[in-house]
Short mmCIF file of the C-alpha atoms (twelve columns), coordinates in Angstrom:
data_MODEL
# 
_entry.id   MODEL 
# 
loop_
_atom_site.group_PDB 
_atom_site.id 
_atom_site.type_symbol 
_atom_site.label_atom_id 
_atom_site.label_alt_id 
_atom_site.label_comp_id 
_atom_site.label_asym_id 
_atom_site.label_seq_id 
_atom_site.Cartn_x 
_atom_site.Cartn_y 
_atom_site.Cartn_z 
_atom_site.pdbx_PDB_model_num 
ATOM 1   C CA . UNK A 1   0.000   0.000  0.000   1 
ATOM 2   C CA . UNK A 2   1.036   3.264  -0.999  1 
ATOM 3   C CA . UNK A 3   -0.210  4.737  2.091   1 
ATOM 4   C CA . UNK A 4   2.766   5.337  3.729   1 
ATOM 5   C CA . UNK A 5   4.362   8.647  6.228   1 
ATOM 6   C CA . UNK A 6   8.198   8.820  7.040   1 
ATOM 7   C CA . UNK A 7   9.138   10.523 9.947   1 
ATOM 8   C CA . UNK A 8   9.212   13.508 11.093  1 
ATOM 9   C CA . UNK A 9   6.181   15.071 9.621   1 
ATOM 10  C CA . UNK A 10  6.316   18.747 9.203   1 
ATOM 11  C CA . UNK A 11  2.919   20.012 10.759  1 
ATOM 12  C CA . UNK A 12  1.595   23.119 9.232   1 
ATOM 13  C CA . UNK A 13  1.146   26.349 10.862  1 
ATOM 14  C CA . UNK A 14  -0.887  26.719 13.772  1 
ATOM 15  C CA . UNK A 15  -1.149  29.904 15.805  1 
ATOM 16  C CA . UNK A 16  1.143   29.667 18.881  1 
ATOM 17  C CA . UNK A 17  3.308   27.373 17.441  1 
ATOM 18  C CA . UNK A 18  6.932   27.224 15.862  1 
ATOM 19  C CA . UNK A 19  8.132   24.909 13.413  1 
ATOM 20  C CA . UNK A 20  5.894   21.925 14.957  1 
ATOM 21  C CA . UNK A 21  7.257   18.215 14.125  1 
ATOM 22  C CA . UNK A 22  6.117   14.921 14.775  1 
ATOM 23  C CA . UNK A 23  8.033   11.891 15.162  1 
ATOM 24  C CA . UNK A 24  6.194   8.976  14.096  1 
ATOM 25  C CA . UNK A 25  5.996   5.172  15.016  1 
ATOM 26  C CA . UNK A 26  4.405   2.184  13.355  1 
ATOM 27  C CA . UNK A 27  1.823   1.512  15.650  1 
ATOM 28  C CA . UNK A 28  -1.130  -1.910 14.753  1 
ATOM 29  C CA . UNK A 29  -4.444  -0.602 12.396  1 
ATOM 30  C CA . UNK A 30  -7.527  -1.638 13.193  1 
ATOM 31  C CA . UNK A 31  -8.024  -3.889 10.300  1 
ATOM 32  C CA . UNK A 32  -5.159  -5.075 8.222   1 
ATOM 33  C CA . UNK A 33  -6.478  -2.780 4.488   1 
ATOM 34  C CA . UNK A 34  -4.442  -0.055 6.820   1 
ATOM 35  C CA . UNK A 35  -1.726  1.329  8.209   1 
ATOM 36  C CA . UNK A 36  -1.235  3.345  11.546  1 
ATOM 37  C CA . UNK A 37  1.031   5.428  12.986  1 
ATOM 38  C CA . UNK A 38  1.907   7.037  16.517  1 
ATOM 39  C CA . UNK A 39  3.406   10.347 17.533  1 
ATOM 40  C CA . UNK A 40  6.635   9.372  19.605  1 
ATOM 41  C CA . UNK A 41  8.044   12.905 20.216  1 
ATOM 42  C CA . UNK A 42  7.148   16.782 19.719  1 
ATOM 43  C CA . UNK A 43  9.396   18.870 18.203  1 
ATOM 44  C CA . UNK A 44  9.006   22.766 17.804  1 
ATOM 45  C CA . UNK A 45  7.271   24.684 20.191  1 
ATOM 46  C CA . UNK A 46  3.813   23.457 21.313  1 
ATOM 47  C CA . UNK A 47  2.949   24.259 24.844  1 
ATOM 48  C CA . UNK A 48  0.834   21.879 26.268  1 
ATOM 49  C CA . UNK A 49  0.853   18.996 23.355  1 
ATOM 50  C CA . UNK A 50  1.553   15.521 24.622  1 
ATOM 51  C CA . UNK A 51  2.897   12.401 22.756  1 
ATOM 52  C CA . UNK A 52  0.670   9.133  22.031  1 
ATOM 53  C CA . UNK A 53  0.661   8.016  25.627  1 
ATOM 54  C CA . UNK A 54  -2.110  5.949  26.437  1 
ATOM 55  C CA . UNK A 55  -5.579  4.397  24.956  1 
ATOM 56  C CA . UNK A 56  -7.344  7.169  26.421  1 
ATOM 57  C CA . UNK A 57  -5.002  9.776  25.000  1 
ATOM 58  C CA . UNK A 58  -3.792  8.532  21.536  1 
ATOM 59  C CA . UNK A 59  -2.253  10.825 18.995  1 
ATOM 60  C CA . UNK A 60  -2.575  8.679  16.302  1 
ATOM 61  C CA . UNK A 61  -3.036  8.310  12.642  1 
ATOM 62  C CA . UNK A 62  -4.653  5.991  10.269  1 
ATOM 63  C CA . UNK A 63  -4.394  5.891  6.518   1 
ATOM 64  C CA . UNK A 64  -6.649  2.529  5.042   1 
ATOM 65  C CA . UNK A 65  -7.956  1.729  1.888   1 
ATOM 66  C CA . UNK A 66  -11.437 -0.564 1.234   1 
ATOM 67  C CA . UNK A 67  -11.136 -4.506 1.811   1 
ATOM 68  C CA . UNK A 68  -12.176 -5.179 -1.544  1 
ATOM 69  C CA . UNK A 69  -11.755 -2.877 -4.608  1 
ATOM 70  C CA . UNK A 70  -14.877 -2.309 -6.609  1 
ATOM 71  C CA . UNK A 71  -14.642 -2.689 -10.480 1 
ATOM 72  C CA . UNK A 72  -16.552 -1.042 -13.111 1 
ATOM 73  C CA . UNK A 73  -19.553 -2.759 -13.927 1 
ATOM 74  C CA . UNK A 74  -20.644 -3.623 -17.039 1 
ATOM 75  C CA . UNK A 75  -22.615 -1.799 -19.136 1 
ATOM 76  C CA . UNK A 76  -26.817 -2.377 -19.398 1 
ATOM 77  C CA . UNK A 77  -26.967 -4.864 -22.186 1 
ATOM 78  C CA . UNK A 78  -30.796 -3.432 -23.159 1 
ATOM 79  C CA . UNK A 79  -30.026 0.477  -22.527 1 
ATOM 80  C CA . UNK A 80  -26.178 0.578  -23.772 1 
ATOM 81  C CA . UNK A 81  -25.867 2.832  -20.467 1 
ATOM 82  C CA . UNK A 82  -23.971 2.614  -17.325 1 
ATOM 83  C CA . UNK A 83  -25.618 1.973  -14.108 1 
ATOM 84  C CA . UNK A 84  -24.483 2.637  -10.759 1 
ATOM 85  C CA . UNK A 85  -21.075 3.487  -10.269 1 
ATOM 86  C CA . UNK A 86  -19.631 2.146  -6.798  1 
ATOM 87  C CA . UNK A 87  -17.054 3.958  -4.819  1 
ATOM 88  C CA . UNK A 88  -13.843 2.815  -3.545  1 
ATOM 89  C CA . UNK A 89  -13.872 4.782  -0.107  1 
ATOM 90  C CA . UNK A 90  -9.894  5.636  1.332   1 
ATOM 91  C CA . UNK A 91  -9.798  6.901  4.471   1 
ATOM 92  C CA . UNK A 92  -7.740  9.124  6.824   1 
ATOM 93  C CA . UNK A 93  -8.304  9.016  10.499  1 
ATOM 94  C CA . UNK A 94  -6.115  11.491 13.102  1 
ATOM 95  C CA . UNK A 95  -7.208  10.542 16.972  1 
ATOM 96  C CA . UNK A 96  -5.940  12.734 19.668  1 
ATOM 97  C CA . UNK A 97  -7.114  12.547 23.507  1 
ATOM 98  C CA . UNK A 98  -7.770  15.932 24.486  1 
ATOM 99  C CA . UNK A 99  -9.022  16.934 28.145  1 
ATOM 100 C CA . UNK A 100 -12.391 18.483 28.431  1 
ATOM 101 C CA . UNK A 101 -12.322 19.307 32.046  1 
ATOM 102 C CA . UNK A 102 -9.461  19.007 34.918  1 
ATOM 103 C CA . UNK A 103 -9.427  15.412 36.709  1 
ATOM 104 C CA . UNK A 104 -11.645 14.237 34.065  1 
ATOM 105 C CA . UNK A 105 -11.263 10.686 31.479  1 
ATOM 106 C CA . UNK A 106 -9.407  12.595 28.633  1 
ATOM 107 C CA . UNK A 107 -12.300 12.478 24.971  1 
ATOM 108 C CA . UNK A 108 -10.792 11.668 21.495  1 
ATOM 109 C CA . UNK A 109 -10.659 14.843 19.004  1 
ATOM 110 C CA . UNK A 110 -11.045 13.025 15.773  1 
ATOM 111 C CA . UNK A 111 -10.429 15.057 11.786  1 
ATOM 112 C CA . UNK A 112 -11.717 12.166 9.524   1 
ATOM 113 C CA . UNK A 113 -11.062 12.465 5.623   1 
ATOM 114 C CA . UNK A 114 -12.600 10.216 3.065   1 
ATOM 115 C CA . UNK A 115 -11.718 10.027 -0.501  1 
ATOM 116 C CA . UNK A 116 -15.024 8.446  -2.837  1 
ATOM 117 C CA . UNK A 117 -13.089 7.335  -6.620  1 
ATOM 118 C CA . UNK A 118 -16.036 6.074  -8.918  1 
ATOM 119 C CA . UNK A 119 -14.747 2.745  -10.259 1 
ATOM 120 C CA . UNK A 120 -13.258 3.031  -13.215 1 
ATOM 121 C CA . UNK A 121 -11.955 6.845  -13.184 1 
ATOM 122 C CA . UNK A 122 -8.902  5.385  -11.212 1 
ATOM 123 C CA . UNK A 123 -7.783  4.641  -14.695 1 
ATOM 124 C CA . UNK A 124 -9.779  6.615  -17.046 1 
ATOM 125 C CA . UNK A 125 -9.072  10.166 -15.470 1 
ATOM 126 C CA . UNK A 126 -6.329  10.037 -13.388 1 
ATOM 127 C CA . UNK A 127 -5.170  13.098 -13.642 1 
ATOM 128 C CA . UNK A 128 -8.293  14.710 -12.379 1 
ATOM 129 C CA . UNK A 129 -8.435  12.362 -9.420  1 
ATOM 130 C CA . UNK A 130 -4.759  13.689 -8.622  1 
ATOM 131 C CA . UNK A 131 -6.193  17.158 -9.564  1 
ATOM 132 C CA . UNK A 132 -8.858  17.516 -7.274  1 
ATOM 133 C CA . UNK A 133 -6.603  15.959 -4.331  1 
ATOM 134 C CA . UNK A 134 -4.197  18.113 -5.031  1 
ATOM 135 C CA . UNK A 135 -6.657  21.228 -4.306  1 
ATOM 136 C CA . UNK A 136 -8.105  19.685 -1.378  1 
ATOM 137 C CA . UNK A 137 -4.773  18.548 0.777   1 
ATOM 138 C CA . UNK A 138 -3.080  22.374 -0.687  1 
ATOM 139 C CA . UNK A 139 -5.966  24.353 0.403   1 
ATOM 140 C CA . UNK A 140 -6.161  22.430 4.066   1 
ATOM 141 C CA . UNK A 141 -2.435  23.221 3.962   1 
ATOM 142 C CA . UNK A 142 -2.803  26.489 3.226   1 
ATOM 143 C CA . UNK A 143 -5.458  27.390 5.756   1 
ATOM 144 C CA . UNK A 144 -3.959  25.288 8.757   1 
ATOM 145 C CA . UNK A 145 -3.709  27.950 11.145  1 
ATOM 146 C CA . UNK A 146 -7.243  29.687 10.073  1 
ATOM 147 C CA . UNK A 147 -9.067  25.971 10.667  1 
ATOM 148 C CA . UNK A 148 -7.154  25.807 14.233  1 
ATOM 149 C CA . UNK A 149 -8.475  29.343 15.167  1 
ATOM 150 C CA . UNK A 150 -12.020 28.111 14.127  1 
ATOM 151 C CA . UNK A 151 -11.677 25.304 15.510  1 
ATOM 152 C CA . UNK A 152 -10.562 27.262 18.961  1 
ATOM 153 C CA . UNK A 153 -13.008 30.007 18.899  1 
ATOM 154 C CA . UNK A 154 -16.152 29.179 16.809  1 
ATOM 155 C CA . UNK A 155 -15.315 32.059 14.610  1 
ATOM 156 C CA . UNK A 156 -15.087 31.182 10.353  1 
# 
């Protein structure tokens, strides 16, 4: 699988911090279409940000693809026409315990990204699929520190 970070990862911005890293560690996926990772160490400044220490506070993240690749099915032999497309769903899961309140069982902060590629388009329009990819992870790059002010304050 193709699916695959090397360590460190450069984090993007984020207000209040500097130059944030994170070593990663092969850690076990959930299912074995994917591949998980653990943050080991912290580098940069970010006050307060803690490691994958525990279930309860992981820092983790999972990359999988679906258990069984759909193919392109056939075309209507009446109509000529192409019926229902199915997906092949890839998915991108980042867990991080977070504490809610003081003294309390740390909650997991979850971002969850899933990538839907109609059967078929995989090899008929690859460079579209690549395309539109590209725009989505540049402009989550690019507006890294403006979704972790949101995300802080409530304020798009």
């Amino acid at each position: 699988m193709s699916f695959t970070l090397t360590t460190p990862i450069t984090g993007g911005a984020q207000t209040g911090f500097t130059t944030p890293t994170y070593t990663i560690v092969t850690d076990t996926a959930p299912s074995n279409t994917g591949k998980q990772y653990a943050v080991s160490a912290i580098g940069g400044t970010q006050a307060g940000v803690d490691t994958s220490s525990s279930p309860t506070r992981p820092f983790t993240m999972t990359l999988s693809r679906p258990p069984v690749l759909r193919q392109l099915p056939a075309l209507n032999a009446v109509t000529g026409i192409l019926g229902n497309v199915p997906k092949n769903v890839y998915k991108i899961l980042c867990r991080k315990g977070v504490t809610c309140l003081t003294n309390q069982v740390p909650q997991i902060a979850t971002v969850a990204v899933e990538i839907a590629v109609p059967a078929g388009s995989d090899i008929n329009d690859a460079a579209n699929l690549r395309a539109m990819l590209s725009l989505a992870i540049g402009s989550i790059n690019s507006i890294s520190a403006s979704i972790g002010d949101t995300s802080t304050t409530g304020v798009i």
